[in-house]
N, C-alpha and C positions, 0 to 999 in steps of 0.2 A: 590174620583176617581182620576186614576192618567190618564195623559193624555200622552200622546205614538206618540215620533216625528214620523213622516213620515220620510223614506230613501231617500235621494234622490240618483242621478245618478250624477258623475263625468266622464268627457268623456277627457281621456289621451293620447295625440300624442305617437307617436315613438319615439321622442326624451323624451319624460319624463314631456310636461308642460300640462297644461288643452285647450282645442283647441279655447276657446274664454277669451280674457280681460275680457270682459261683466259679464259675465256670470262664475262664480266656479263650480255652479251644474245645476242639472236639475230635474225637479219635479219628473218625474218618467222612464221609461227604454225607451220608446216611444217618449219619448219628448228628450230623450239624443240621441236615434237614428237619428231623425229627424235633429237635431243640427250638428250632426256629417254629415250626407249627404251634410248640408247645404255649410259647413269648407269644405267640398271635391271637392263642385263644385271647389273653388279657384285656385287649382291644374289642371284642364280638359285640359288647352289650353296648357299646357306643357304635358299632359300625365304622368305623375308620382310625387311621394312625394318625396323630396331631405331629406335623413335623414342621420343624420353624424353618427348616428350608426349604420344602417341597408343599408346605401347606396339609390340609385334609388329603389323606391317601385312601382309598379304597382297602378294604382289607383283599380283595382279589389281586390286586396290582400289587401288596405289598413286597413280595418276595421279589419280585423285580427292582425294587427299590435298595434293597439289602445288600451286603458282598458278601459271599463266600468265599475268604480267601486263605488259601494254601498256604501254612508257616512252617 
């Protein structure tokens, strides 16, 4: 029998890195969501994401900006 990794979820700023040291991936799409909420509060008291390539981001728009991608 072969045994079959699980996917997990990588969650990728606007600038291009993964949004926690901690943490590379995340178990599953739910738990990357969560995680990414989490990294968003850090931005509220300023109101927006500074990103040197996309400029001032909305914190509403942010998650549009981000990859969640399958590894």
């Amino acid at each position: 029998m072969t045994k079959t990794k699980e996917k997990r979820v990588a969650v990728i700023s606007p600038d291009g890195f993964e949004i926690e040291f901690e943490h590379s991936s995340y178990k599953n799409f739910d738990a990357a969501v969560k995680a990414f909420k989490e990294w968003a509060k850090r931005y509220k008291t300023q109101g927006y994401y500074s990103s040197t390539a996309h400029g001032r981001i909305d914190l509403r728009d942010l998650e549009d900006f981000c990859e969640f991608k399958e590894i």
